[in-house]
C-alpha atoms as one frame of an Amber mdcrd trajectory, in Angstrom:
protein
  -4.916 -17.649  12.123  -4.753 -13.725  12.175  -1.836 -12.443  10.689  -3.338
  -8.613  11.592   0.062  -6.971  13.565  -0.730  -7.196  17.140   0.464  -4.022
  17.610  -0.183  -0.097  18.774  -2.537  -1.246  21.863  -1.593   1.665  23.929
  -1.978   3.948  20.880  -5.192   2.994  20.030  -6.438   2.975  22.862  -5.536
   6.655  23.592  -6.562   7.268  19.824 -10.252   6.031  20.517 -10.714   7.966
  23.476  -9.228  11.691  22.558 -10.508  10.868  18.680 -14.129   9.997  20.241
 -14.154  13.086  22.337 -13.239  15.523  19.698 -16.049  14.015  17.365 -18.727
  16.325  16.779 -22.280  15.069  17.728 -23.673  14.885  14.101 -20.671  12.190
  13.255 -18.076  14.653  11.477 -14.390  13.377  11.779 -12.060  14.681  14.769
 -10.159  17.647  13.636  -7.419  16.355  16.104  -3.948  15.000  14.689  -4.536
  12.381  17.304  -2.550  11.346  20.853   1.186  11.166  21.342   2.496  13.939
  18.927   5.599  15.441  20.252   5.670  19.100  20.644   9.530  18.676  21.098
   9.833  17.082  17.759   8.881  20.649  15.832   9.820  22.314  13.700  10.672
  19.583  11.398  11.817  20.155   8.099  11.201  16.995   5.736  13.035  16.836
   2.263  11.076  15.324  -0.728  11.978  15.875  -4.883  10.338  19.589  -4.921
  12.476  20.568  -1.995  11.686  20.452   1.490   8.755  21.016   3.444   8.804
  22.589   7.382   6.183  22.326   9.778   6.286  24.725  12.856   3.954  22.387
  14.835   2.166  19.620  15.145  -0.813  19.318  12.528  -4.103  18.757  13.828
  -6.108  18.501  10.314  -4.315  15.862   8.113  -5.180  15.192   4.269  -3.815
  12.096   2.856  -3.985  11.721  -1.039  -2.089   8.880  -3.056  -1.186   6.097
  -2.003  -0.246   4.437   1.752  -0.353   8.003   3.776  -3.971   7.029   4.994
  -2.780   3.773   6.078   0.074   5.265   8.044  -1.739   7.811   9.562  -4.507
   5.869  10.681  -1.959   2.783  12.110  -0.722   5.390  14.123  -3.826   6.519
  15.618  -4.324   9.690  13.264  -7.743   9.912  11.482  -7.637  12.385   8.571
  -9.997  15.013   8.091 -10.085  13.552   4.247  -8.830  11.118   2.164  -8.528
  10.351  -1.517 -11.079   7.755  -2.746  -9.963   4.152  -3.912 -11.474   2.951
  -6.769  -9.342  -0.503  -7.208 -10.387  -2.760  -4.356 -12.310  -0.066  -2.799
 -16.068  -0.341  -2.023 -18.804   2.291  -3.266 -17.566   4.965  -0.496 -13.950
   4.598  -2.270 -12.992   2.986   0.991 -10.633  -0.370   0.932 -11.409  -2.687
   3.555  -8.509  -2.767   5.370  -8.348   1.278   6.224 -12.561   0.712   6.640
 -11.638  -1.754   9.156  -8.959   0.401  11.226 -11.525   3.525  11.107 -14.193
   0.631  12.891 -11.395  -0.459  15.607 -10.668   3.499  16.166 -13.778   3.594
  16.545 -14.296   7.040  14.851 -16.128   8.577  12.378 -15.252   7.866   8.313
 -13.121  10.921   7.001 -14.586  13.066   3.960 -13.503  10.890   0.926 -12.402
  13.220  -1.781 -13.636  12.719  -5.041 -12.885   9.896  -7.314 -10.505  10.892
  -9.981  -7.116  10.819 -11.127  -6.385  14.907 -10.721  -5.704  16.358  -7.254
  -8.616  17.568  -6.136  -7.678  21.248  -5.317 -10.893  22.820  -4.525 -12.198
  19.829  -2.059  -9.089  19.568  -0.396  -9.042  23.015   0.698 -12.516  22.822
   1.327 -10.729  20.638   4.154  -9.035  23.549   5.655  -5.620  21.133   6.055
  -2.903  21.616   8.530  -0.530  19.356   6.118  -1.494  17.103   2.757   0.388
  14.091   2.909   1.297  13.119  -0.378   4.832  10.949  -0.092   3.582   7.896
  -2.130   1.442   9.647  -4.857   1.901  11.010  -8.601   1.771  14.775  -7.461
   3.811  17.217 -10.030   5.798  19.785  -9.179   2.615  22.413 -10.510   0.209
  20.416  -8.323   2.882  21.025  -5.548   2.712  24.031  -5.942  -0.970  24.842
  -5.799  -1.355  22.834  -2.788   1.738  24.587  -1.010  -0.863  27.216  -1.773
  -3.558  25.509   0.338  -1.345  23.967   3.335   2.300  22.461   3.422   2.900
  19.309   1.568   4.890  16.204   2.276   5.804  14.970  -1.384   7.698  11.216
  -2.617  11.149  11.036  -1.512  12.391  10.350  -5.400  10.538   8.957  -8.229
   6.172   9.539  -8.273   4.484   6.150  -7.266   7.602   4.483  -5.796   8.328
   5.275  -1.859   8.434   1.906  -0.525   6.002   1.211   2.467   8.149   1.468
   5.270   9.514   5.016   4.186   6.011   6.010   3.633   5.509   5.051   7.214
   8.392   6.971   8.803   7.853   9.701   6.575   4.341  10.038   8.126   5.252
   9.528  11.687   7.960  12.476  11.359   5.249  15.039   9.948   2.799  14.049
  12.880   5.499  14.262  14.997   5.529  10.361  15.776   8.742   8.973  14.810
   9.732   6.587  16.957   6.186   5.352  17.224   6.182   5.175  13.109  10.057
   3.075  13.783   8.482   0.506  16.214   5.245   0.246  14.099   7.798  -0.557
  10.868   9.529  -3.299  13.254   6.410  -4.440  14.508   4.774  -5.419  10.925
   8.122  -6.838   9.784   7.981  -9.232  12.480   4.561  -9.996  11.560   5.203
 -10.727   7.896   8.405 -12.428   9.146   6.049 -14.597  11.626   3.484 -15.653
   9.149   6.403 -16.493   6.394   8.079 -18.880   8.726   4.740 -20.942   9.187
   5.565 -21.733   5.443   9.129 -22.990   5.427   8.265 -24.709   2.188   8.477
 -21.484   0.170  11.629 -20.206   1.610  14.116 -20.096  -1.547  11.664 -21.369
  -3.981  11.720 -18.565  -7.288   8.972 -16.934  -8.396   7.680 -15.194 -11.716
   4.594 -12.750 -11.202   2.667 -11.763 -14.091  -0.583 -10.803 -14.981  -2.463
 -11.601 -18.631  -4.879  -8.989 -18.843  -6.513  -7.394 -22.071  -4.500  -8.858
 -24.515  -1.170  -7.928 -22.875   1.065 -10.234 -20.990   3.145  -8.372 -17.883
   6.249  -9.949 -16.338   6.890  -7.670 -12.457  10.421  -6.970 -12.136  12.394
  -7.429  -8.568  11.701  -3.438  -8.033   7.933  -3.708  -8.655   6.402  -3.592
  -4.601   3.996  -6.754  -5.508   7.728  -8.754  -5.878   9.044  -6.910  -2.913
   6.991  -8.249  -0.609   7.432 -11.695  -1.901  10.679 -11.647  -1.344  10.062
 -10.199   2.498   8.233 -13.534   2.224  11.223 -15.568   1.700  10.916 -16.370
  -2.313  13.493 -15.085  -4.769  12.592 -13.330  -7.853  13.099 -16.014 -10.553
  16.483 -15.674 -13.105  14.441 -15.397 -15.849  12.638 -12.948 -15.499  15.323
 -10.305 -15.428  17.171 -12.259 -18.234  13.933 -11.911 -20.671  13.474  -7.851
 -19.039  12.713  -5.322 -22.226  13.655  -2.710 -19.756  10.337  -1.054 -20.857
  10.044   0.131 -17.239  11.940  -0.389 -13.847   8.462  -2.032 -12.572   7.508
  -4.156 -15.643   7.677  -5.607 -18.879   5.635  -7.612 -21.200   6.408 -10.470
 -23.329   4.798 -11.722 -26.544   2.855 -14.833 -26.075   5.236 -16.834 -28.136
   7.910 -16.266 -25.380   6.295 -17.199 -21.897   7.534 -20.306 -22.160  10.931
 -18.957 -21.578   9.704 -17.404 -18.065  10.618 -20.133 -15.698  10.490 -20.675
 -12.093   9.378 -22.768  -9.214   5.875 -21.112  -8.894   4.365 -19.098 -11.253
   2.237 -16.375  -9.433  -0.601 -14.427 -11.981  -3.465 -11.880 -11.087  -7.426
 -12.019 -11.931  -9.753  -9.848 -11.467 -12.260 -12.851 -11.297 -12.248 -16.052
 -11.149 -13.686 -16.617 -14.407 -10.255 -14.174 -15.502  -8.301 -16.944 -13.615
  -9.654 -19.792 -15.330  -9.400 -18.229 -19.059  -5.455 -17.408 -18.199  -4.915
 -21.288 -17.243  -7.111 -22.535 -20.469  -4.775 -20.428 -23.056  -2.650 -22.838
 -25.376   0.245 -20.473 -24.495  -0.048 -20.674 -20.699   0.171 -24.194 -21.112
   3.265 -23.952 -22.476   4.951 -22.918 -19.026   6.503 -25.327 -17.340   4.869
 -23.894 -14.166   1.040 -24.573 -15.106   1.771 -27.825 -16.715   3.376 -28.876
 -13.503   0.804 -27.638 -11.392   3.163 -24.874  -9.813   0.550 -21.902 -10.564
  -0.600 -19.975  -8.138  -3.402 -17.019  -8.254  -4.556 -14.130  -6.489  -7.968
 -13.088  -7.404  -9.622 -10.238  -6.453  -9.208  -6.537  -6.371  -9.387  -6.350
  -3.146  -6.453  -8.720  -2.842  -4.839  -7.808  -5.567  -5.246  -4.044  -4.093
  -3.592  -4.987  -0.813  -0.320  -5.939  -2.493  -0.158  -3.482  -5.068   1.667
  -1.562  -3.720   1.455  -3.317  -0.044   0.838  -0.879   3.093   1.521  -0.979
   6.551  -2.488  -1.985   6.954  -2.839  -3.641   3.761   0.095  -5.831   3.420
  -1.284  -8.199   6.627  -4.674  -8.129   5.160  -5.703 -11.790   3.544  -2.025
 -12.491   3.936  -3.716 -16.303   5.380  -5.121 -16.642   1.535  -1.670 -15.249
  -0.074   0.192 -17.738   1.848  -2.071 -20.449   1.254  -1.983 -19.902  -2.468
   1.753 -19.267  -2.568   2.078 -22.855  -0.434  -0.476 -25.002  -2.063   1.389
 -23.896  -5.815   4.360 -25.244  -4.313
């Protein structure tokens, strides 16, 4: 079963005709902000940790760069002119599947993927000639802000860089396109979705959960803040005792633990990441993972894959419903 939101019907299908018809012949992306944009809701003045940010009217040539703005945009029915290329999980076009996928059921060109690196882009993205840059889950500073307040008005995070949780990033969007209550009934709509597909597993509800991931040498414990936990607690798990009473407070996200204490990190299912399969299997064969209660019980469950691993890291509005069949099924079959 499809747990893809069934959702924005009436949106997308005014998105793929106006987006189609503003499409140039030789394939180049729709410089329109897309259908349903309220000229009523401008100016709109958005706050964000360099300040605020107004926009006189509706934009009609979106950048996204970060994190979760693409998604947004796009589940509203908003192709960007350009968007920031995904390494993790992302194919050879920096594209992850699940935005690759929306731009097919659009059925629009791709956007201009910026180029792959860690530092904004300046010269591409105003190569872009952007209305906005919509940068509310990203690691923008406040001189980046400022050279790209240079280039075109820009929505920054809400608080700290790298920590706007999905829904926020969602609203946040849908008031700088001037689609707010569509961006509100989008949020409900997923919710119910992930709510949905959690109740077909009534065996996890309750059960704790420690996520971790043994990688390089270096064993990470996620805390309850960390999005990956988030959403499995909008799953119905709860974040296991333990792992906030062994917490180093290294970071609000994440600690790590020597190998001689993992033993200590108890819960009903253990949840670890892999790269590969191969990643997986070396993680279970370790004398010190067999120390945990979990994997000696059987109570180990793993996501492999980028792309998977991608999708709930942090989870988006698109992403988070993507493979969430395989999550489950993990999540289920480890209990």
């Amino acid at each position: 079963m499809s747990h893809r939101p069934a959702l924005r019907g009436a949106v997308l299908l005014a998105a793929a005709v106006v987006l189609t018809s503003c499409s140039s012949p030789d394939g180049d992306t729709a410089d329109a902000a897309g259908p349903g944009s309220s000229a009523d809701a401008f100016p709109v003045t958005i706050e964000h940790a360099f300040g605020e940010t107004t926009l006189e009217a509706a934009p009609e040539r979106v950048v996204t760069w970060g994190f979760g703005s693409t998604d947004a945009a796009l589940a509203l029915g908003v192709v960007p002119v350009a968007i920031p290329f995904q390494s993790y999980g992302g194919d050879d076009e920096g594209l992850l599947p699940w935005i690759a996928e929306e731009i097919d059921e659009l059925g629009v060109a791709t956007p201009t993927v910026l180029p792959e690196g860690e530092e904004v882009p300046f010269e591409a993205i105003a190569a872009a000639d952007p209305d906005v840059v919509l940068a509310n889950y990203s690691g923008i500073t406040a001189e980046d802000y400022e050279t790209l307040s240079a280039i075109a008005p820009v929505v920054a995070y809400p608080g700290e860089a790298w920590t706007t949780p999905w829904r926020d990033v969602v609203t946040t969007v849908g008031q700088a396109l001037g689609k707010a209550e569509e961006a509100a009934q989008l949020v409900a709509d997923t919710e119910r979705t992930i709510a949905d597909a959690a109740a077909e597993h009534p065996e996890l509800q309750g059960k704790t959960v420690a996520a971790v991931w043994d990688t390089a040498g270096t064993f990470y414990v996620y805390e309850a803040a960390d999005p990956r936990v988030e959403f499995l607690t909008d799953l119905g798990l709860e974040v296991a005792p333990s792992v906030a009473e062994l917490s180093t407070g290294e970071s609000t996200f994440y600690y790590t633990l020597s190998y001689e204490q993992v033993a200590g990190l108890t819960s009903d299912v253990l949840l670890s990441y892999a790269s590969t399969q191969q990643e997986a299997d070396a993680f279970a064969a370790q004398p010190f993972a067999r120390t945990m209660p979990q994997v000696a019980a059987g109570h180990h469950a793993t996501l492999v894959g980028d792309e998977l691993i991608a999708a709930v890291s942090p989870p988006t509005v698109l992403s988070m419903t993507w493979g969430l069949d395989d999550y489950l099924t993990a999540l289920s079959a480890a209990v």
